[in-house]
C-alpha positions as CSV (number, residue, x, y, z in Angstrom):
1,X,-18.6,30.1,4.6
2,X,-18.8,26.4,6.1
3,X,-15.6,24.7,6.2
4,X,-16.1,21.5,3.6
5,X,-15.7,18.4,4.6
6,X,-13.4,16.1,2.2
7,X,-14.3,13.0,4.2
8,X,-17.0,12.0,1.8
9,X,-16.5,8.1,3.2
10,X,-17.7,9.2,6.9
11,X,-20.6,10.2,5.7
12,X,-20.8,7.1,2.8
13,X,-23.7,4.9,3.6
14,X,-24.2,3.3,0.4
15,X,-22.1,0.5,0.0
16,X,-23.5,-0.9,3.5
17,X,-27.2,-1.5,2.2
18,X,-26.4,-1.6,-1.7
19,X,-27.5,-5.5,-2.4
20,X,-25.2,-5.9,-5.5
21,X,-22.2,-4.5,-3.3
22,X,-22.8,-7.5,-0.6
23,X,-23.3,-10.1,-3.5
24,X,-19.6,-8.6,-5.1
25,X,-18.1,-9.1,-1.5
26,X,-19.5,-12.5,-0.7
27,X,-18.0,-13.6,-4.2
28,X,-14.7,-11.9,-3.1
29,X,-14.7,-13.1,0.2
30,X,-16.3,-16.4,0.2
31,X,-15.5,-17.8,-2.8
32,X,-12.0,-16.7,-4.2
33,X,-10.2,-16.2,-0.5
34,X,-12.1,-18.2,1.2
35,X,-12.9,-21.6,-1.1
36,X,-9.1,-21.0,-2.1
37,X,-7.8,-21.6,1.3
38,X,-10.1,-23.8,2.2
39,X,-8.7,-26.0,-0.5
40,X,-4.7,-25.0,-0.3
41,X,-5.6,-26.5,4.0
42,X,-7.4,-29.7,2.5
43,X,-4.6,-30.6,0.4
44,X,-1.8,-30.6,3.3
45,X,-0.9,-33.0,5.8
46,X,-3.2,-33.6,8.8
47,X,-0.3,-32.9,11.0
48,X,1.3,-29.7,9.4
49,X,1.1,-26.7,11.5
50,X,0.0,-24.0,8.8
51,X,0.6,-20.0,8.7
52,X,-1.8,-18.0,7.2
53,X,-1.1,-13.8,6.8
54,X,-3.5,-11.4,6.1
55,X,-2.0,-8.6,3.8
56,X,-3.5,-5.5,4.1
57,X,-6.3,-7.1,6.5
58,X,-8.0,-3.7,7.8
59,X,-10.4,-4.4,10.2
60,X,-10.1,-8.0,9.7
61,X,-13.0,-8.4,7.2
62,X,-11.5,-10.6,4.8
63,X,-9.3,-13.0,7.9
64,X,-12.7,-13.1,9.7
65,X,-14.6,-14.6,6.4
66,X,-12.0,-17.2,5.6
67,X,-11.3,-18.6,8.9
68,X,-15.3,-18.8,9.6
69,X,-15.3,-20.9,6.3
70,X,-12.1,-22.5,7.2
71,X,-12.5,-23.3,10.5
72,X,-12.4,-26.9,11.2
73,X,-8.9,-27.1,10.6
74,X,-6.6,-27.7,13.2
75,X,-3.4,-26.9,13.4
76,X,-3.4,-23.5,11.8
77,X,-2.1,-19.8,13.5
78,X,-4.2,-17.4,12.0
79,X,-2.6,-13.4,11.0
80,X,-3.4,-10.3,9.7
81,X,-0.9,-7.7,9.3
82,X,-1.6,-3.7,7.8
83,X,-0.2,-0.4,8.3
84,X,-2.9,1.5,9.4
85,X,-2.5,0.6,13.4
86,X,-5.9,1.9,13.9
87,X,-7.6,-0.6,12.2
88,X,-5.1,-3.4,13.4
89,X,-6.4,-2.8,16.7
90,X,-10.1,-2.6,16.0
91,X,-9.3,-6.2,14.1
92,X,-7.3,-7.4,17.8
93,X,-10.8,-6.4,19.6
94,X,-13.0,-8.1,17.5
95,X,-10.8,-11.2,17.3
96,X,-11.1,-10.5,21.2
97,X,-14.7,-10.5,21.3
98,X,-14.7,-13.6,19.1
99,X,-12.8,-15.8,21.4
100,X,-14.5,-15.0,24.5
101,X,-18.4,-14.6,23.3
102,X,-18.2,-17.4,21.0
103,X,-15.3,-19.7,22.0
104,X,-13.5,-19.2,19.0
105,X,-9.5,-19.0,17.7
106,X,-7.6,-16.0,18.3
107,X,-6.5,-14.0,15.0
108,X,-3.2,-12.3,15.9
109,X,-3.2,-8.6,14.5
110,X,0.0,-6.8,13.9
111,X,0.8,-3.3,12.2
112,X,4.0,-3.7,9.6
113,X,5.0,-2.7,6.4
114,X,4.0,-4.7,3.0
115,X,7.7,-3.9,1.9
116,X,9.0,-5.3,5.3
117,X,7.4,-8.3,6.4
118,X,8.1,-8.9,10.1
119,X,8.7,-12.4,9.0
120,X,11.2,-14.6,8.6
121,X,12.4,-16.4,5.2
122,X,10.3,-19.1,4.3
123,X,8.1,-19.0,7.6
124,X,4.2,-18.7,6.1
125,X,2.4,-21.7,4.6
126,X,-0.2,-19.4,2.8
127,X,0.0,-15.6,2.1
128,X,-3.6,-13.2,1.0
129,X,-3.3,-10.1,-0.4
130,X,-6.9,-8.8,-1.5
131,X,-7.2,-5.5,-3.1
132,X,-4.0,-4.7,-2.0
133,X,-1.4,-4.3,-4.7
134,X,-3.5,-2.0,-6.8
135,X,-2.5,0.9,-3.9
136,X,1.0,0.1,-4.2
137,X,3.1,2.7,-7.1
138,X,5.8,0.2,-7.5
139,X,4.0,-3.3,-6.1
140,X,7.6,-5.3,-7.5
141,X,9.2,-4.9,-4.1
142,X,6.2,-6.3,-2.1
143,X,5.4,-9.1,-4.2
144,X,9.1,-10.2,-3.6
145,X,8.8,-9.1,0.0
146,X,5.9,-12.2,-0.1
147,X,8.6,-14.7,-2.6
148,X,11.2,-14.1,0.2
149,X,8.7,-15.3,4.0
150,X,6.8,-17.9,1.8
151,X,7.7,-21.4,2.6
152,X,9.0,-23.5,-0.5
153,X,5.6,-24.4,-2.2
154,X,3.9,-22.3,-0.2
155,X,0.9,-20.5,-1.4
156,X,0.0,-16.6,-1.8
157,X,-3.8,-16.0,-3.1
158,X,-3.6,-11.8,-4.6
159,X,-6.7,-10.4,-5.9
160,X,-6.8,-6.9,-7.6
161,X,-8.9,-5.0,-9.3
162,X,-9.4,-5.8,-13.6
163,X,-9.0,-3.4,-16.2
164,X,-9.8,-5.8,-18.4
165,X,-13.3,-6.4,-17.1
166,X,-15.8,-5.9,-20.4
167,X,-18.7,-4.9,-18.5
168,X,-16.6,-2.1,-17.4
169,X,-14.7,-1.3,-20.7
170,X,-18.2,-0.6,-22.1
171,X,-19.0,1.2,-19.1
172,X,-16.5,3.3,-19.9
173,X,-17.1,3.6,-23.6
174,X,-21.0,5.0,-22.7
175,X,-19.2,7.5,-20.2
176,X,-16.3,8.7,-23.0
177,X,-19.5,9.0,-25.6
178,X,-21.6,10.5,-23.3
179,X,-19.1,13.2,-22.0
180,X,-19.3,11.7,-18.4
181,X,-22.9,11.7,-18.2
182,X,-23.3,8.2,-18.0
183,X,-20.8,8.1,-14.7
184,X,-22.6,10.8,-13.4
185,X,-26.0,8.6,-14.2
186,X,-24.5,5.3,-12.8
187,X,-23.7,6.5,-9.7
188,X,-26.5,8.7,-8.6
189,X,-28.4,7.7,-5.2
190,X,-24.8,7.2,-3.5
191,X,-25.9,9.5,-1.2
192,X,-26.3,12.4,-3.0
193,X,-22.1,11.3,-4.1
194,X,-21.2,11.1,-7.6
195,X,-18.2,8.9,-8.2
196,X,-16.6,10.1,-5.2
197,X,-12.3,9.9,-5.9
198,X,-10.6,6.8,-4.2
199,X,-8.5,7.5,-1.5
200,X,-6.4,5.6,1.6
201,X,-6.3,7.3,5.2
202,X,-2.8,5.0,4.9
203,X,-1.2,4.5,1.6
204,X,-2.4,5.6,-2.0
205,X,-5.4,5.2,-4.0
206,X,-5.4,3.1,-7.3
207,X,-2.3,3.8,-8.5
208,X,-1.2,0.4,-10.1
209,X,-4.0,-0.9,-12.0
210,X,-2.7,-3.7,-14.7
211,X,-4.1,-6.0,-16.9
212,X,-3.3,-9.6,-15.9
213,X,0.1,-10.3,-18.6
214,X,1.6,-7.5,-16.4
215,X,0.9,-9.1,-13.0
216,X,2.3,-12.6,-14.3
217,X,5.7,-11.4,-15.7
218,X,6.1,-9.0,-12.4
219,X,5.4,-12.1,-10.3
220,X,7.5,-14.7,-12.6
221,X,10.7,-12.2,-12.3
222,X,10.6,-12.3,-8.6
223,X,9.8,-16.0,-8.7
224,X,6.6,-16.3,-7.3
225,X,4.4,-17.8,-10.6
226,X,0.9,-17.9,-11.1
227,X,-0.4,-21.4,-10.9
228,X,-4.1,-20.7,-11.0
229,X,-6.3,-18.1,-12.3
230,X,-9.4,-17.6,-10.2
231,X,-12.8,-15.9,-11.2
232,X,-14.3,-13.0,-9.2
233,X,-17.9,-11.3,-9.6
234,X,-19.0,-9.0,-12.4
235,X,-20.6,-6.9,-10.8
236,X,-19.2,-4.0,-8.9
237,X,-22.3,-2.6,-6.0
238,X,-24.0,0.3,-7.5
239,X,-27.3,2.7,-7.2
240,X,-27.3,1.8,-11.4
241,X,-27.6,-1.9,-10.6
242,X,-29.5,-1.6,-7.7
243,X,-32.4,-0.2,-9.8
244,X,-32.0,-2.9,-12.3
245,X,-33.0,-5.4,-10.4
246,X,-34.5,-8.1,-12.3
247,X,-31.9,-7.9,-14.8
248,X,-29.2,-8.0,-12.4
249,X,-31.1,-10.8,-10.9
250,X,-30.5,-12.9,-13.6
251,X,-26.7,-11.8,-14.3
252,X,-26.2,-13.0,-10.4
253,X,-27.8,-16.6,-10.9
254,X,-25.7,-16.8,-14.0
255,X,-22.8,-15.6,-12.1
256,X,-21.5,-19.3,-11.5
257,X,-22.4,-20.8,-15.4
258,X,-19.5,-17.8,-16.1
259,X,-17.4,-19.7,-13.9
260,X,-16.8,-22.2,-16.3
261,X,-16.8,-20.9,-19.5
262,X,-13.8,-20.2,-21.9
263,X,-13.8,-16.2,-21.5
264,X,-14.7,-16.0,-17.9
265,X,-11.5,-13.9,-16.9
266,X,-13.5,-11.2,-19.3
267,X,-16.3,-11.1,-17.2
268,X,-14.8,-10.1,-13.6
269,X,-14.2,-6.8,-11.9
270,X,-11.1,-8.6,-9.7
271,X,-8.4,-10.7,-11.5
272,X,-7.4,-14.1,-8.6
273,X,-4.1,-15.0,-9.0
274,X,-3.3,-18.2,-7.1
275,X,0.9,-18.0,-6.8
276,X,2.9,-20.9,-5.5
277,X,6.7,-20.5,-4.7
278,X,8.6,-23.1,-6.5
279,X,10.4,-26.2,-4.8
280,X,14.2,-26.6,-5.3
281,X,15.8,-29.9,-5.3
282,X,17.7,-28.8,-1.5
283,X,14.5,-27.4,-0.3
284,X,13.0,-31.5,-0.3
């Protein structure tokens, strides 16, 4: 009897060439992390020296997107910071590779603890966490962990997955009705994977996933307040949508219209919370 292999990620290949996939992570990327910085960097001073961390960068993939879009700033020191050392160094030698092939900034890469920022207090103009928090069983500690190195109106942009997403609720309604058929359904042509379980070579898999009230009042008790909601894509990659493709077609070109409208925070598989920590009086 072969020995199976649990791995089922090393031999994922779906998510790479799944069109609906790349559209959800050039909304994630591009538009809420990216457009969001871009914007916190144009309202500052020309001459402020700005921080910017990387949470839970990986690889770099997020880090790389927003300083590509963000780029013709000056004056900024670029970071990205995870526990998995592995990938922190794959992220150092591509930030390597990017500096001397194409003349561009270096990102520093570090490996550290999200409950143990190797930062000082108040030292970081502008904090990311994407798709972070959701792996952390009690995420209280880290979100304070972010209060306590943010400057005094300084910025942190978290985005995490949305339970209250209605595409998905139904989603999950078919699958209930359907005894797990539907799931089974959705997901086929994943490589031959059905709803494979989430899991973390560092860390946990979704372990804290909350509807947005429960974000806000864990980041308003440790004094880190949302200031902005901000709108992510509906559509999570998949074979199902894949093979829909005129009809998902349409739901991407209406993707920004939803942007704009009064129940757009029910139409988004990530909830963007744009957190600012307050200024005191002694802090001006």
């Amino acid at each position: 009897m072969t020995e199976q292999n649990n791995d089922w990620s090393s031999e994922e290949t779906f998510f790479a060439r799944s069109w609906t996939h790349i559209f959800y992570f050039w909304k994630l990327r591009q538009i809420m992390l990216a457009k969001t910085v871009k914007t916190l960097l144009q309202k500052r001073q020309q001459d402020q020296s700005t921080r910017v961390v990387d949470l839970g960068c990986g690889p770099g993939t997020n880090i790389f997107d927003v300083y590509d879009v963000c780029a013709g700033f000056e004056r900024v020191q670029w970071f990205g910071l995870d526990l998995n050392q592995r990938e922190t160094a794959m992220a150092a030698q591509r930030s390597h590779f990017r500096v001397e092939e194409r003349g561009m900034q270096g990102i520093h890469f570090m490996a550290g603890d999200i409950f143990k920022l190797p930062f000082a207090d108040n030292s970081v103009d502008i904090l990311i966490s994407s798709e972070v928090v959701e792996h952390l069983p009690d995420p209280v500690p880290a979100l304070a962990e972010m209060q306590r190195v943010l400057k005094p109106g300084g910025y942190a942009m978290v985005t995490t997955p949305n339970p209250r997403n209605l595409p998905e609720m139904l989603g999950y309604a078919m699958d209930k009705i359907t005894g797990g058929a539907f799931k089974k359904f959705y997901w086929k042509g994943q490589d031959e994977v059905s709803a494979p379980p989430l899991s973390a070579e560092v860390g946990f898999g979704h372990v804290s996933v909350h509807p947005f009230p429960v974000w806000q009042a864990w980041l308003d008790k440790v004094e880190l307040p949302v200031v902005k909601k901000v709108r992510g894509p509906m559509l999570f990659g998949s074979p199902f949508f894949d093979r829909q493709r005129f009809l998902v077609g349409i739901f991407i070109m209406l993707d920004p219209i939803l942007d704009w409208l009064p129940f757009r925070f029910a139409t988004t598989t990530n909830l963007g919370m744009l957190c600012q920590k307050p200024i005191i009086e002694e802090d001006v």
